[in-house]
Every structure is written in structure tokens, then in C-alpha cells.
DRENVO-847237 format. One line per field, with one value per atom (N, C-alpha, C, O, CB): residue number from 0; x negated, y, z. Coordinates in nm, 4 decimals. Glycine has a CB too. Example, Ala and Ser with C-alpha at 12.3 -4.5 7.8 and 13.67 -1.06 7.14 Angstrom:
# residues 2
resi	[0,0,0,0,0,1,1,1,1,1] .
u	[-1.3190,-1.2300,-1.3200,-1.4236,-1.1308,-1.2850,-1.3670,-1.2900,-1.3409,-1.4084] .
v	[-0.5690,-0.4500,-0.3300,-0.3319,-0.4473,-0.2250,-0.1060,0.0030,0.1138,-0.0598] .
w	[0.7800,0.7800,0.7800,0.8465,0.9046,0.7080,0.7140,0.7870,0.8039,0.5725] .
END
This chain:
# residues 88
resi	[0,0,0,0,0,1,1,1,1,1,2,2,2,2,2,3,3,3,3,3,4,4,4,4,4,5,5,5,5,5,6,6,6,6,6,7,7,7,7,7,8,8,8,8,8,9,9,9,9,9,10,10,10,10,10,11,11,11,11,11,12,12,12,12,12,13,13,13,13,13,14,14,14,14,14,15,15,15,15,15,16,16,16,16,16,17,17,17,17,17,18,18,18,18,18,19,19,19,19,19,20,20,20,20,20,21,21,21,21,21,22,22,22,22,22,23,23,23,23,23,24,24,24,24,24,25,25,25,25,25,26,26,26,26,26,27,27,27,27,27,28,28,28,28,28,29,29,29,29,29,30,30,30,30,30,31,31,31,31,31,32,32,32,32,32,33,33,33,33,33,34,34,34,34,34,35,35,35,35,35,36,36,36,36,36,37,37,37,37,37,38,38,38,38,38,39,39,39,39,39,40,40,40,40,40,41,41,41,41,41,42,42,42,42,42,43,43,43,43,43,44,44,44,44,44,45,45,45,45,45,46,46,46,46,46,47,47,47,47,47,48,48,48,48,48,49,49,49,49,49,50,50,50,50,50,51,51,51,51,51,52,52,52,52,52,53,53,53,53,53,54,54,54,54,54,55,55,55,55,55,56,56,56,56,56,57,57,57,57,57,58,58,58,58,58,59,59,59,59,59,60,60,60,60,60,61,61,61,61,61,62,62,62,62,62,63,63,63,63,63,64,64,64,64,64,65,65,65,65,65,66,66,66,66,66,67,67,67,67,67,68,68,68,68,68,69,69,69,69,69,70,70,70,70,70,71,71,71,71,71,72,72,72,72,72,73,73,73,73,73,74,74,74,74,74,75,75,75,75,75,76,76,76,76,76,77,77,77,77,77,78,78,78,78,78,79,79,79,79,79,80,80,80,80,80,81,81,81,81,81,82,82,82,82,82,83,83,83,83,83,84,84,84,84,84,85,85,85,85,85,86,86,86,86,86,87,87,87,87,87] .
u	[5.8117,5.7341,5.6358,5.6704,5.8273,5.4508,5.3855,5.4347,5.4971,5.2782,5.4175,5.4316,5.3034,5.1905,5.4739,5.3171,5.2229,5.0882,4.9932,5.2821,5.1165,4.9965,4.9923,4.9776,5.0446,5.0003,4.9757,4.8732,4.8429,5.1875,4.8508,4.7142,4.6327,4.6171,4.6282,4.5543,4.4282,4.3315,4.3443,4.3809,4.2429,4.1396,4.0406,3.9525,4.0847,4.0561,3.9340,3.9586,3.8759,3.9287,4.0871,4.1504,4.0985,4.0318,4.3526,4.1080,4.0988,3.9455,3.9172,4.1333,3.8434,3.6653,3.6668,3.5849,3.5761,3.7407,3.7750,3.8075,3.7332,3.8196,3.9246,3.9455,3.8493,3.8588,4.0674,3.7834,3.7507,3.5540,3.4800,3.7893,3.5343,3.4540,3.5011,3.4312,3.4560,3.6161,3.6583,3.7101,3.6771,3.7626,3.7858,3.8293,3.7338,3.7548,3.8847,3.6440,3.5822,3.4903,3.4367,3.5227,3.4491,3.3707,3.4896,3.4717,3.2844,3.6001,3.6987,3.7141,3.7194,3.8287,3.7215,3.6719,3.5804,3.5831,3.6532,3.4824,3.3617,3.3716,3.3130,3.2188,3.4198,3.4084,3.5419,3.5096,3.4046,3.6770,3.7579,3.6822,3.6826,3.8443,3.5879,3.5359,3.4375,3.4161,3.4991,3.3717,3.2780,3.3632,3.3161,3.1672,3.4882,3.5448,3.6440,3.7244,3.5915,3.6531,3.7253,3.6308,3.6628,3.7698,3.4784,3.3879,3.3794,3.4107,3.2665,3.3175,3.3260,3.4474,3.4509,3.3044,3.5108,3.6424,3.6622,3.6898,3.7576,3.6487,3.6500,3.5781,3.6325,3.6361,3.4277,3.2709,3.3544,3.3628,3.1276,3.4124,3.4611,3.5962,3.5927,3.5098,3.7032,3.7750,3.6930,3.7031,3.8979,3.6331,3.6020,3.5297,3.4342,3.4780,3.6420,3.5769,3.6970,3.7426,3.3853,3.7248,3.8268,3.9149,4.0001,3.8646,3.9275,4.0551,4.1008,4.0411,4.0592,4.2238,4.3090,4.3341,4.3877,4.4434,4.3144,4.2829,4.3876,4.3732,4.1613,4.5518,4.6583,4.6847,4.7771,4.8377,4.5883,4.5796,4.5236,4.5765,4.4923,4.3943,4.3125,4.3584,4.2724,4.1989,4.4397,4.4875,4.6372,4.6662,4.5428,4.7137,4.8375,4.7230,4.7772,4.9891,4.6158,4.5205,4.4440,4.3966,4.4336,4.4454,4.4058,4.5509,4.5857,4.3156,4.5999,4.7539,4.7645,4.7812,4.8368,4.7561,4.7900,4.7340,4.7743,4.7829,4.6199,4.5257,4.5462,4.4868,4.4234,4.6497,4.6921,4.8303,4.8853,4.6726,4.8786,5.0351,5.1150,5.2115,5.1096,5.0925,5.1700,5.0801,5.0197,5.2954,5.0717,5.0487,4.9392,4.9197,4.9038,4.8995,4.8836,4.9043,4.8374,4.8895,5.0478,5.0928,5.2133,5.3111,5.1766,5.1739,5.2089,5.2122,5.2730,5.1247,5.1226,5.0823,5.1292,5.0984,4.9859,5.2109,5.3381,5.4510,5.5329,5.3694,5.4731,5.5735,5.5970,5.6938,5.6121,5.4817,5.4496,5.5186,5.6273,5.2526,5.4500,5.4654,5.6225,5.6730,5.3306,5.6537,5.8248,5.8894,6.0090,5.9145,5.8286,5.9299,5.8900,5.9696,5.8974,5.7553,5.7018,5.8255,5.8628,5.5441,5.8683,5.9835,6.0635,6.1010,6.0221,6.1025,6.2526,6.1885,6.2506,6.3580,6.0918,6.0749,5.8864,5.8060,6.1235,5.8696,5.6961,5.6218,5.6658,5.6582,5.4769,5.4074,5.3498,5.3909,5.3620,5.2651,5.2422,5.3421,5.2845,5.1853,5.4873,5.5628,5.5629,5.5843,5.6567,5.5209,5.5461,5.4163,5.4165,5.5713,5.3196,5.2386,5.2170,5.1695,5.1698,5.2354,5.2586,5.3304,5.2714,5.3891,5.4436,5.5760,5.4939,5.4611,5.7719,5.4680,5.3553,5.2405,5.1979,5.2891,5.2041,5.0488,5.1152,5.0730,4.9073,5.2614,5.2444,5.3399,5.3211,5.3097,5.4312,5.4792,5.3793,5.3755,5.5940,5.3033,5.1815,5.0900,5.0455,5.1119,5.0502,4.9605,5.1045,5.0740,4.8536,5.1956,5.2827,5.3122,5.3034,5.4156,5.3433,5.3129,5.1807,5.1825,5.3118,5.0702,4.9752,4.9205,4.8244,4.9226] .
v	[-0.3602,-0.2500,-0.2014,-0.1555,-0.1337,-0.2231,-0.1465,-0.0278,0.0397,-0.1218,0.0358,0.1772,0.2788,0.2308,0.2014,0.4041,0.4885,0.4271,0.3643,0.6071,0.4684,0.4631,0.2892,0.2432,0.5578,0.2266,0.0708,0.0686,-0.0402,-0.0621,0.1533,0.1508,0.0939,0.0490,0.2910,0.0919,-0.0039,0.1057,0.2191,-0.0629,0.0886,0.1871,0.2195,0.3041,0.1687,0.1633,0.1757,0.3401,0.4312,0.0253,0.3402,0.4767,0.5852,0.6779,0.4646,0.5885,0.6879,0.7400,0.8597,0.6267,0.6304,0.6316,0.7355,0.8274,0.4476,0.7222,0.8286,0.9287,1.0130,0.8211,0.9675,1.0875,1.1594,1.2808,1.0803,1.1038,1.1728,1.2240,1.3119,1.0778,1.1337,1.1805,1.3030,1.4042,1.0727,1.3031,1.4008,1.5113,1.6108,1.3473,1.5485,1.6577,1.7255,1.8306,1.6315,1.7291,1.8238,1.8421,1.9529,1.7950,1.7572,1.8460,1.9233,2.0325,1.7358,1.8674,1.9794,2.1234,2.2252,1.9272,2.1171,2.2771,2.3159,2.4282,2.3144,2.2619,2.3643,2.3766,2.4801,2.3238,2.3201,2.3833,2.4675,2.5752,2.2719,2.4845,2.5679,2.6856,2.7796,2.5316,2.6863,2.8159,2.8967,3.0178,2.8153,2.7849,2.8569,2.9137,3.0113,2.7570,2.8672,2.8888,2.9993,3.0213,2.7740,3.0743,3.1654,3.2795,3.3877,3.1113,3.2548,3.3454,3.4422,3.5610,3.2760,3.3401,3.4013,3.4619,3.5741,3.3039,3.4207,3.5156,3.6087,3.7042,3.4868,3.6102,3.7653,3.8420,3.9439,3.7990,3.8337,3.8885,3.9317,4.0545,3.7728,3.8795,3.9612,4.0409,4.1527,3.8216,4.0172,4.1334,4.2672,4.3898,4.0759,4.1924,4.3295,4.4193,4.4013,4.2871,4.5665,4.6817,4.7134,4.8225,4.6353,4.5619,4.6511,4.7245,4.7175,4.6289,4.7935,4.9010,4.9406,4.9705,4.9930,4.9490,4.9218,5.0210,5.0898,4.8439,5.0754,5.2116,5.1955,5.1026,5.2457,5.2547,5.1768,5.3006,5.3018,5.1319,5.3833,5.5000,5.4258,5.4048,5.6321,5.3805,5.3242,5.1687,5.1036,5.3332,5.1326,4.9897,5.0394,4.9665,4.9115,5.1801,5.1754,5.2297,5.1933,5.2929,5.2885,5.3099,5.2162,5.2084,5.3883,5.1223,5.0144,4.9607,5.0048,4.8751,4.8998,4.9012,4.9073,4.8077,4.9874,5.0690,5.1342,5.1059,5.1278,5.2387,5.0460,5.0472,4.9667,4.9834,4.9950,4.8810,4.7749,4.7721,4.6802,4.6858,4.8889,4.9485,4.8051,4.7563,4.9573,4.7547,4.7123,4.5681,4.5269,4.7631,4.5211,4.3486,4.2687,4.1474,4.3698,4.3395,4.2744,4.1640,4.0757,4.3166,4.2115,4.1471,4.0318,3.9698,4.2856,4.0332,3.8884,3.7363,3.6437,3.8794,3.7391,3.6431,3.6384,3.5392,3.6296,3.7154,3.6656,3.6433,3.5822,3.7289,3.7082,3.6772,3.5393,3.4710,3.7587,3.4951,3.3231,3.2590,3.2015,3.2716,3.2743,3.1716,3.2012,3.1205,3.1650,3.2637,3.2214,3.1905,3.1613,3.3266,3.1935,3.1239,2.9810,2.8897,3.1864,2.9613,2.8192,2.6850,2.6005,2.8218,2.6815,2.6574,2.5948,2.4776,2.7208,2.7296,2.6969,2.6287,2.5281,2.8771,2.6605,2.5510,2.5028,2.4925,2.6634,2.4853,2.4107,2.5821,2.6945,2.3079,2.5256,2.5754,2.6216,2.7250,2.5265,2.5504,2.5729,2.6423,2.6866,2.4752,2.6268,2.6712,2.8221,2.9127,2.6153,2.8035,2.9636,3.0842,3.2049,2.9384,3.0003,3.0734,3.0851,3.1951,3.0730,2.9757,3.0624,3.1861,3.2941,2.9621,3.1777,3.2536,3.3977,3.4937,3.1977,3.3830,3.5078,3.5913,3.7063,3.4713,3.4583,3.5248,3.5938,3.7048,3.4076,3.5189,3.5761,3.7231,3.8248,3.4604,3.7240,3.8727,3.9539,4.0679,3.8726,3.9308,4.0105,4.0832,4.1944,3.9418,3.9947,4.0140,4.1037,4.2104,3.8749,4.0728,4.1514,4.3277,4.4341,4.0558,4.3053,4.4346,4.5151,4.6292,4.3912,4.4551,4.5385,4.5932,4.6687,4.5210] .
w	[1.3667,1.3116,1.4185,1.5273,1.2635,1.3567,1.4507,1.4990,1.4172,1.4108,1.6628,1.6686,1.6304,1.6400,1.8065,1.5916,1.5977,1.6743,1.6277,1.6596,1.8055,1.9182,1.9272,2.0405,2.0989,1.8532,1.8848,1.6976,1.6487,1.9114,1.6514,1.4952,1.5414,1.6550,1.4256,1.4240,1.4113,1.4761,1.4298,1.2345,1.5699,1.5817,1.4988,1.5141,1.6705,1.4300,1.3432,1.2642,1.2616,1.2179,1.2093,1.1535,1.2830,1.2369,1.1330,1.3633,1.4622,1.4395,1.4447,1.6167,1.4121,1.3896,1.2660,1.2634,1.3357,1.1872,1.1178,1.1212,1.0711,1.0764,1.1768,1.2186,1.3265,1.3441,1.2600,1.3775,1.4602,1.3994,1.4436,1.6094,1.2997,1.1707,1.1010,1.1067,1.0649,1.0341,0.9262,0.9943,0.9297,0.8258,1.1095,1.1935,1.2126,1.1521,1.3089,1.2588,1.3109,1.1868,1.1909,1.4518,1.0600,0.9329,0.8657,0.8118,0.8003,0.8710,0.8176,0.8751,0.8061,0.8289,1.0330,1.0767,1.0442,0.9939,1.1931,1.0526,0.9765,0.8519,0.8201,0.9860,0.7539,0.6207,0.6465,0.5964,0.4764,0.6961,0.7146,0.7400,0.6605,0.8036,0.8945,0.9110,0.8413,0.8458,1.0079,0.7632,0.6606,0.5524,0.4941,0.5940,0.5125,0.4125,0.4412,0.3507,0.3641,0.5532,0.6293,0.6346,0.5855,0.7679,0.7103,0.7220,0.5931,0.5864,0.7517,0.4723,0.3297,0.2983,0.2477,0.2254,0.3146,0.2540,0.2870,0.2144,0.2624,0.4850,0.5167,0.4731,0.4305,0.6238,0.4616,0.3811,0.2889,0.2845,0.3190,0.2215,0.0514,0.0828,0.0313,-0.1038,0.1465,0.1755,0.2647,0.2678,0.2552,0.3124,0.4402,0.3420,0.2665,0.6072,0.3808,0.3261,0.1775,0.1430,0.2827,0.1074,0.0315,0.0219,0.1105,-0.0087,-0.0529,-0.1105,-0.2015,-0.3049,-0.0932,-0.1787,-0.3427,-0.3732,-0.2863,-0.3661,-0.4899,-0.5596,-0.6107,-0.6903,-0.6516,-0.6142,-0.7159,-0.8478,-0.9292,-0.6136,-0.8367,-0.9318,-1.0370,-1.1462,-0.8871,-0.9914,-1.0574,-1.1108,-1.1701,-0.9768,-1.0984,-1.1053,-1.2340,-1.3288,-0.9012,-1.2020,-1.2487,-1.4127,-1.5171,-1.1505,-1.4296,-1.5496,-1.6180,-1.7314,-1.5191,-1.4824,-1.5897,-1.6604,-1.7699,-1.5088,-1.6150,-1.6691,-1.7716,-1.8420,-1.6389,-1.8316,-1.9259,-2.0338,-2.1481,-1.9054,-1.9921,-2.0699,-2.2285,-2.3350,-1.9843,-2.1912,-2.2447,-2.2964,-2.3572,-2.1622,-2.2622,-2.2724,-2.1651,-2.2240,-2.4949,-2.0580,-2.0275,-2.0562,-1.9571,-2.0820,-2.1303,-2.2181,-2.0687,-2.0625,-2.4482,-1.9954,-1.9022,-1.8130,-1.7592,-1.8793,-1.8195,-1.7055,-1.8302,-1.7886,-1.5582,-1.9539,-2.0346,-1.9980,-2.0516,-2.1285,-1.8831,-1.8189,-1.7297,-1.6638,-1.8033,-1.6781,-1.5906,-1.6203,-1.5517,-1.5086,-1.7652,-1.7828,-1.8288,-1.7954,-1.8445,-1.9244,-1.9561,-1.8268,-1.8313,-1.9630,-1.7228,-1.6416,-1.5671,-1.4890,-1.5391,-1.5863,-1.5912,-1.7058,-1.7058,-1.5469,-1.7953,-1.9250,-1.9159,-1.9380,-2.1040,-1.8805,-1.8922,-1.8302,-1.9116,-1.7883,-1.7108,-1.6837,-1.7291,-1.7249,-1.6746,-1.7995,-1.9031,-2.0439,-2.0786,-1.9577,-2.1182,-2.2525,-2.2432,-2.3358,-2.4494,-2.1180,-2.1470,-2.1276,-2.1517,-2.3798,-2.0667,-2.0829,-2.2255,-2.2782,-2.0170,-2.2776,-2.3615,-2.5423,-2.6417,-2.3338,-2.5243,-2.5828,-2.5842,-2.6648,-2.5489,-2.4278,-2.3583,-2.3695,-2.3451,-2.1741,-2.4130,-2.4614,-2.5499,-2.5783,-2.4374,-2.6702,-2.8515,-2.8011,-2.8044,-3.0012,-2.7586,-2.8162,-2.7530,-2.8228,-2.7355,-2.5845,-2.5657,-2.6415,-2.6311,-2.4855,-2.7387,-2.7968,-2.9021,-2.9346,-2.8610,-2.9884,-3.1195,-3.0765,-3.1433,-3.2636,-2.9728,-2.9322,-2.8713,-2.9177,-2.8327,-2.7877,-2.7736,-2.8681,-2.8399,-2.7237,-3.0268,-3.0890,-3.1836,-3.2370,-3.1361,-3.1922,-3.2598,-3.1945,-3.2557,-3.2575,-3.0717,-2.9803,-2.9969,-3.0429,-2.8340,-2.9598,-3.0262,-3.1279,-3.1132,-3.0126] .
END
């Protein structure tokens, strides 16, 4: 069995291509993200009203995705839409 450090060099011409464009799209993709957090704040007054807004049916979509699991996705969202549309 080849060892590790006994590869083809040619793989290495590669890596040493794709490493360093992968940091830069990491850091561009880090920069932006901070740009959009920086400065937020979570209003949870304003978040527990939106909420309400809906009596709750919001957060239906979490509950889907733990039933999904146990009988299918898509099972799990009939059964969500038609108790949802029944709730409202």
C-alpha cells in the first residue's frame, strides 16, 4: 500500500490551486456575513407579536420537521397543512 507522503504529485498541483481560492471565497463569504449581522438586534417583543400574529401556526414548520422523521416528509406536511388550515 502506497503511503500518504509517497502520492502522486500531481494531486498536490491541485491543492495548492484550490487552497488558497477557497480562503478567499471563505473570507469574502465571512466579510458579507459580518456586513449583515453588524448592527443587529433582536427585538423579542417584537418577534413574541409577530408570533401572535398567527396564534402560534408559525412555528408549524417546526413542528413538520420533526414529524417528518417518523412518517416522510411529505406525509408530514399534508397532515400539517390540513391541521393548520383546520386551526385557522
Amino acid at each position: 500500500m502506497v503511503q500518504e507522503n509517497e502520492r502522486d504529485v500531481r494531486e498536490w498541483m491541485v491543492e495548492w490551486k484550490v487552497g488558497p481560492e477557497q480562503l478567499l471565497l471563505i473570507s469574502g463569504a465571512l466579510d458579507h456575513l459580518f456586513q449583515a449581522l453588524n448592527g443587529l438586534a433582536v427585538d423579542t417583543e417584537r418577534m413574541r407579536q409577530n408570533r401572535t400574529l398567527t396564534d402560534g401556526l408559525i412555528l408549524a414548520e417546526a413542528a413538520m420537521m420533526r414529524l417528518a422523521p417518523r412518517i416522510g416528509r411529505q406525509e408530514a406536511h399534508e397532515h400539517m397543512r390540513t391541521v393548520t388550515r383546520r386551526s385557522a
